[in-house]
N, C-alpha and C positions, 0 to 999 in steps of 0.2 A: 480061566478068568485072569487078567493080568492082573498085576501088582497095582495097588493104589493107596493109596493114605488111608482107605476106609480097610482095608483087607490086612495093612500095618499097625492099625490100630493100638492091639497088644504090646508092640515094641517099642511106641513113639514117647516122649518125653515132655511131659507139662513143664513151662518155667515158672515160679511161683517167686513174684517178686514181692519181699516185705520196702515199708513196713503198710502199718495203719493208714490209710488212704480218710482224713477226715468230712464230712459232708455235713456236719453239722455247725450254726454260727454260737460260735462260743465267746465272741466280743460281747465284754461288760463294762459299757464306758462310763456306766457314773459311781460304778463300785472303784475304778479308777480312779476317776476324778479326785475322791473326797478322800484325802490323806491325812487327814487329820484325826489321831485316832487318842486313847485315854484307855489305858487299864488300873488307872485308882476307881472302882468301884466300889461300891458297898454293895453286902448280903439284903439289904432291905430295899435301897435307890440311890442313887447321884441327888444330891443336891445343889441348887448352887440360886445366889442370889439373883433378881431382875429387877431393874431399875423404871417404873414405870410412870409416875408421872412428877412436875416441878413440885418445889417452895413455892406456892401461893403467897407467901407475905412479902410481896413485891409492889410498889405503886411510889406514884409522887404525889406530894402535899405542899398547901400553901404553908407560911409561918406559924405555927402554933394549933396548926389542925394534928386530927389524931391519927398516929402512923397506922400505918398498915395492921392489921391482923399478924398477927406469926402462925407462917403455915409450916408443913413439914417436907421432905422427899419421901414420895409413894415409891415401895417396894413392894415384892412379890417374893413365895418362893418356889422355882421348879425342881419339879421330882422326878427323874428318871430310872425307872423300873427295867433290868434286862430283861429281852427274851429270849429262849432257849431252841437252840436249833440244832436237825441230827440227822443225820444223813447212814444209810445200814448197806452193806454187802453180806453177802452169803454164797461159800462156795463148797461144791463138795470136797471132801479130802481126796477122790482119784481124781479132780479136774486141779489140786493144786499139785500136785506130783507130776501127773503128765502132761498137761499143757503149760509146756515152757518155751522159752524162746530158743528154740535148735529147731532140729530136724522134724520135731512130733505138732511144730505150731507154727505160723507168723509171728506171736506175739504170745510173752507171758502173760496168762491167764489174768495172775495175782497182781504185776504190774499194771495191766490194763483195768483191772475191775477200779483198783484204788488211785493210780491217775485222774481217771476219768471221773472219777467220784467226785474229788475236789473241781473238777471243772464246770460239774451238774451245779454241785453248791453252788459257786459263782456263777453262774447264769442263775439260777433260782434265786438267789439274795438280790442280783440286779435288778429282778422283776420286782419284789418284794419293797425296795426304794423308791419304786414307784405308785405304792399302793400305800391303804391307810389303813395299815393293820389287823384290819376286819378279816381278811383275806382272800375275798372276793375275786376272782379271776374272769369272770362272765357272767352274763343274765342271757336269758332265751325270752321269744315272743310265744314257743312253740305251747300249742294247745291242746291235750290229747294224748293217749299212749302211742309212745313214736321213738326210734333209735339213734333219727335222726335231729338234732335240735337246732334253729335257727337262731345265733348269736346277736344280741342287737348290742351287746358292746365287749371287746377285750378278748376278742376274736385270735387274735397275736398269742396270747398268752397259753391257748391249748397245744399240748403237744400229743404225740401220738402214742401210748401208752402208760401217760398219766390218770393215776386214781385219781379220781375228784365225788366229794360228796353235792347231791344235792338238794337243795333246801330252796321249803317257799319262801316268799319273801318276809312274811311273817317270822317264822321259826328263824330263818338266817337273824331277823334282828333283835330277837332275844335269845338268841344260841339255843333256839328248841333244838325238835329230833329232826334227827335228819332225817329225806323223805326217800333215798338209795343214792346207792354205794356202787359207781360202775368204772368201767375204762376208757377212756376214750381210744379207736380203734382206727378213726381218717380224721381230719382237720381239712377243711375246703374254705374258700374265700370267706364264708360268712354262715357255716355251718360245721358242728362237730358230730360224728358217728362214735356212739356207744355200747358198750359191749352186751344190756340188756334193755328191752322197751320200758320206757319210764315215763308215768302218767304226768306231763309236763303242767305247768298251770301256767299262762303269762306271768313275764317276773321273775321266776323261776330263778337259783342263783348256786352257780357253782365255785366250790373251794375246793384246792388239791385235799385230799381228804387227812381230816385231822387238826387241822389248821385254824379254823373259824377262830377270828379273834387271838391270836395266838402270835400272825408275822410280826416283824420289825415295823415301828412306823415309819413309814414314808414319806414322800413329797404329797403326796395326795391329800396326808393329814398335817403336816407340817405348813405346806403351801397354802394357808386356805385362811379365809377371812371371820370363820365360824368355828363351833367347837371347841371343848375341852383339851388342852393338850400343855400335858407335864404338871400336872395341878393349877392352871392357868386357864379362866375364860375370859374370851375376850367381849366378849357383853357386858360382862364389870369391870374390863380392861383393855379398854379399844385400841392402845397402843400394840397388844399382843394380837396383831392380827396383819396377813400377809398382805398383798395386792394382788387382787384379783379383776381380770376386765372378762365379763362373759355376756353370751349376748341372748341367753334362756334358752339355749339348745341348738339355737337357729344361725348354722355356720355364716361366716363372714369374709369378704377378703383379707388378707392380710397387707397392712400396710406399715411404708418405715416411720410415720406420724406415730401410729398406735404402740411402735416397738420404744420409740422413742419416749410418746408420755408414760409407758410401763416404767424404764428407767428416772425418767425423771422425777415421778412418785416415788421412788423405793429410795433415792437419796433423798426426796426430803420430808419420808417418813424415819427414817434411821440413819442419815448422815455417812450412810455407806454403798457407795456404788457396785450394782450387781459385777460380777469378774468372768461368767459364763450365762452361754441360755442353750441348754439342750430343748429338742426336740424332737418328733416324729419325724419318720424319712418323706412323708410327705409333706411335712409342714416346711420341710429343708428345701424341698423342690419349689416350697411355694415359694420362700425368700429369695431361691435364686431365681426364680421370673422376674420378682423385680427387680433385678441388676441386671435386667437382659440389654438394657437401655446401655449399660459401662459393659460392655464388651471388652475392657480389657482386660477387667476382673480385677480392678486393684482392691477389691472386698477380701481377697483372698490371703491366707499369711498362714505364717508354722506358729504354734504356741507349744509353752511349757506342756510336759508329760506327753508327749512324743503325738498330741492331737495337731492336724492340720484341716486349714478348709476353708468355711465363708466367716465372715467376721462382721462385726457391727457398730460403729465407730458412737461413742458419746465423749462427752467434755469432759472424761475422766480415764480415755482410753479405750482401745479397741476389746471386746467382749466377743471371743470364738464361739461360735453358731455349730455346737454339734448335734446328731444326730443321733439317737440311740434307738435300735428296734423294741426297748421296750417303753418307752415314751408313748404315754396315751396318743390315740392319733386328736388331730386338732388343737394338738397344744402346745407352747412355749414356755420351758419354764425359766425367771431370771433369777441364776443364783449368787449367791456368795460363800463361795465355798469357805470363807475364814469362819464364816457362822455357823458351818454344819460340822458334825462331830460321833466317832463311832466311837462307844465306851464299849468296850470289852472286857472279861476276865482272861481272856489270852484266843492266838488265833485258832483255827480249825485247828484239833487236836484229835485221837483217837484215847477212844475210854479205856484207860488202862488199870485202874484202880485194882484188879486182883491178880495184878504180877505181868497180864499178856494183853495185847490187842486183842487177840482171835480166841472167843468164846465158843467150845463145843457145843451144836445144838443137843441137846439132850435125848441120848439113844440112836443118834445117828452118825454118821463117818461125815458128819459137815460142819463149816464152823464160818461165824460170825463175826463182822466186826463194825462199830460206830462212831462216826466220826461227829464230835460237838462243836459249839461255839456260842458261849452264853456272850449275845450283845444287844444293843440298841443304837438307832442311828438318831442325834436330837440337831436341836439348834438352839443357840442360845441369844437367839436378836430373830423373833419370828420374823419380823416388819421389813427384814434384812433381804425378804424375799420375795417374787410376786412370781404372776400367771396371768398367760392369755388363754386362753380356753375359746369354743367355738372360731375353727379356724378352715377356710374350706384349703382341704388337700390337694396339692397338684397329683 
């Protein structure tokens, strides 16, 4: 038999090229964004004053008619409660000894577990900014015991080996019991696969598990023209309430009239012009169709914090048009970032309080460690903000 590569086998040499080849999107543009951040907190909440409606004792009169009433300045006050948030590794003691970065590995073990940790965080907090603290991640239509569940929104937000709890719709909105506890195992366009069959009910509503009620609040609850938010309702305080254009479900073109009277509203609800408007990556495609007409793109510009791309021009200056993959789809939101604000006790940290990072699991050669970050993200000029919601996707 001659000589071949299959018969050399035994002798031939593998090249193993390091390092970490990444495949996963770890861009987190609006945890970027919003730099403004406060560690004066309190053990109980942030408070701080809201100025919300005139002195009433204003009017003109003839000679010797009787002045005005004396009215006062309406105030409020918001509360900001932190949330607590905590991310865990666990590795054995022979996989921290022998998986190191030489000969025995591509990559240390114990660097890769805890790199990568902090960049799970960050992408999970991103998502989390854009939710309303319920912590909701999806609802299914699916009816039946089945593995497979059909997404009717927030489809984006499953990943493939996340625990998620899930709960009727009922129990979700009064933190009942949960109805199981599974994994998801594929994520497909518009359906997620689970690691056990679970008797679904329409409505159906999934949270990474633990969670309920518990995330940071978000754009979803901060953006929004309803609801309680920081000890503040805007039903007995109409000023406290954002701009919102929807159109009851039912998607709509997007147009630069509709982006424009968005702006236009939110200056002369708050006297401050929005300064960004993220969106979905679909909603980004829908804006650039209509600029398809300017071919030459002068839509287009670099802005501050190294963001480039389409832009949107008002009487108050140009407002970059980005994208973020965790942007509900059909939506625009218009921010101002000088209103939004993360209070923290300090940033991701690991627990170190009994001398070490890495806690022994008890009775075994493996050890532990967690990383926190007690915050919240608020705004202190709701009105400062708005949304377009129902928006059909290119």
């Amino acid at each position: 038999m001659p000589a071949s590569i299959t018969t050399a086998n035994a002798i031939l040499k593998e090249v193993y090229e390091g390092k970490l080849r990444e495949q996963i999107n770890q861009k987190v543009k609006l945890l970027t964004k919003i730099t403004n951040v406060s560690t004066r907190v309190g053990a109980k909440y942030v408070a701080f004053p809201v100025h919300t409606t005139r002195n009433s004792g204003v009017g003109a009169r003839r000679e010797n008619e009787t002045l005005p009433s004396a009215g006062n300045q309406g105030t409020e006050q918001a509360r900001v409660s932190l949330k607590y948030l905590y991310s865990r590794i666990q590795l054995s003691g022979p996989s921290i000894e022998l998986i190191g970065s030489d000969f025995n590995s591509f990559q240390d073990l114990l660097e890769l577990e805890t790199q990568y940790l902090k960049k799970d965080m960050a992408v999970d907090l991103n998502r989390q900014m854009y939710g309303n603290g319920t912590g909701a991640i999806g609802a299914t239509s699916t009816v039946g015991a089945a593995t497979v569940a059909t997404i009717t929104s927030g489809i984006d937000n499953f990943q493939v080996g996340m625990v998620v709890d899930v709960y009727t719709s009922a129990n979700f909105a009064s933190e009942g019991a949960v109805k199981q506890t599974v994994t998801v195992t594929a994520v497909g366009a518009s359906t997620v696969t689970v690691s056990a069959s679970v008797t679904f009910a329409a409505g159906d509503v999934f949270v990474r598990t633990g969670n309920i009620n518990r995330e940071i609040t978000g754009l979803g609850a901060i953006v929004s023209d309803v609801g309680l938010l920081y000890n503040i309702n805007p039903t007995t305080v109409p000023v406290w309430a954002a701009t919102v254009n929807a159109n009851g479900g039912t998607p709509r073109t997007l147009g630069e009239s509709m982006m424009i009277t968005m702006a236009d509203t939110i200056v002369k609800k708050s006297g401050e012009s929005p300064n960004v408007a993220f969106t979905s990556l679909g909603v980004r495609r829908a804006y650039f169709n209509l600029l398809e007409q300017q071919r030459e793109f002068s839509n287009t510009s670099t802005f501050t914090g190294g963001f480039g791309g389409l832009k949107f021009m008002t009487d108050d200056g140009e407002i970059p048009i980005i994208s973020d993959k965790d942007c509900p789809p059909g939506t625009m939101y218009f921010l101002n970032t000088n209103n939004l604000k993360i209070y923290q006790q300090g940033d991701w940290s690991f627990l170190d309080r009994m001398g070490s990072k890495w806690q022994q699991v008890p009775n075994t050669d493996a050890f532990s460690a967690t990383m926190y970050r007690y915050m919240e993200m608020a705004t202190d000029q709701r009105n400062a903000h708005g949304k377009i919601v129902d928006i059909t996707e290119a």
